[in-house]
N, C-alpha and C positions, 0 to 999 in steps of 0.2 A: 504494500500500500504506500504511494506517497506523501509525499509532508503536504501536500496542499488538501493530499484528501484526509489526512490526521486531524489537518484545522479544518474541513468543511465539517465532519462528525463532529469535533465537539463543538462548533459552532451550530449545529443542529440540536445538539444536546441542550449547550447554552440559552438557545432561544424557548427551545419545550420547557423548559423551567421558569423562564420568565414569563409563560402563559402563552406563545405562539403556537400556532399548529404549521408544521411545517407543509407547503402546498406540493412541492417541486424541489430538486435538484437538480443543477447543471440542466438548466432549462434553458432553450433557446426559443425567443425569442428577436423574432427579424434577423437581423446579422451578429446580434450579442449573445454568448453564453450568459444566463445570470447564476452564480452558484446557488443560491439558493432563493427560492419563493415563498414569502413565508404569510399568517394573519393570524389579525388579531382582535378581535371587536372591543370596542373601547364607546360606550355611552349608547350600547345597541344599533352600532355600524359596524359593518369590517373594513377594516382597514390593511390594505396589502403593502408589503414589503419587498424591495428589491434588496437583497441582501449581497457585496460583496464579500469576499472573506481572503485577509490576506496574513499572510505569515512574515515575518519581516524579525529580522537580527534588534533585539529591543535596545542596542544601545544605541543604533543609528536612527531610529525611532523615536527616541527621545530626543536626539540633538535636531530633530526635524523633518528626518525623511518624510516627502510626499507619498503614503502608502496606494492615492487613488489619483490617479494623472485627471488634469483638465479634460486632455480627449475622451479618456473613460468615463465620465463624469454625464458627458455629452453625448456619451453612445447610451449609458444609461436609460437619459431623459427620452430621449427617442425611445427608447424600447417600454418607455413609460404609456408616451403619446400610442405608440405601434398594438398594445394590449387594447388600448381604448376603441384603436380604430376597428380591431377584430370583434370585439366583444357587444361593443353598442353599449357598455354599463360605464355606469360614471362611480365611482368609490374612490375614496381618500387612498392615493399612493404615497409611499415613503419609500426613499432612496436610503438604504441604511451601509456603513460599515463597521465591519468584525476583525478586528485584529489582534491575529496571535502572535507571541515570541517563537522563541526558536526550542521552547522546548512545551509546547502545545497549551501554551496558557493565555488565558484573556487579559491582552493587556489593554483593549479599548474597547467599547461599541458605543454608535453614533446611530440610533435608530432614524434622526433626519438628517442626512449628512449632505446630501448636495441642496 
């Protein structure tokens, strides 16, 4: 198993704990993979999650590493828009990120990050 798929698990795990139900995995979505697709109803709406999930060496992380590039950020958001256009439903999306160190632990989540 790879380290990206060590941190999508326990970013799975992470989320089911916090009350998500996870929808999808490494779902594509137009031209973007998303890792993970997640909801969560909040005031009796659902509310869907684009979840990236990255792994990154935590001491460059700390000193500022961009863990989610502009471009990605922008593929994201289309792939926001792209769900809408297939669907015809309107619900509260949330662009989120999950970030693990290097030895499989949460060092961040950003449930609205872009």
């Amino acid at each position: 198993m790879s380290e990206h798929s060590k941190a999508e698990n326990a970013a799975s795990v992470y989320l089911r704990k916090s009350g998500f139900q996870i929808l999808s995995r490494n779902r594509r979505i137009g031209s973007v993979e998303i890792d993970i697709l997640a909801k969560i109803k909040r005031f009796n709406v659902d509310h869907i999650y684009f979840v990236e999930v990255k792994q990154v060496q935590e001491k460059n992380y700390r000193n500022g590493y961009p863990p989610f590039s502009v471009k990605q950020r922008a593929r994201y958001n289309h792939s926001v828009l792209f769900m809408f256009s297939i669907n015809g439903r309107s619900f509260p999306c949330h662009i989120s990120l999950i970030v693990f160190n290097e030895h499989i632990q949460c060092i961040d989540f950003f449930p609205d990050y872009a």
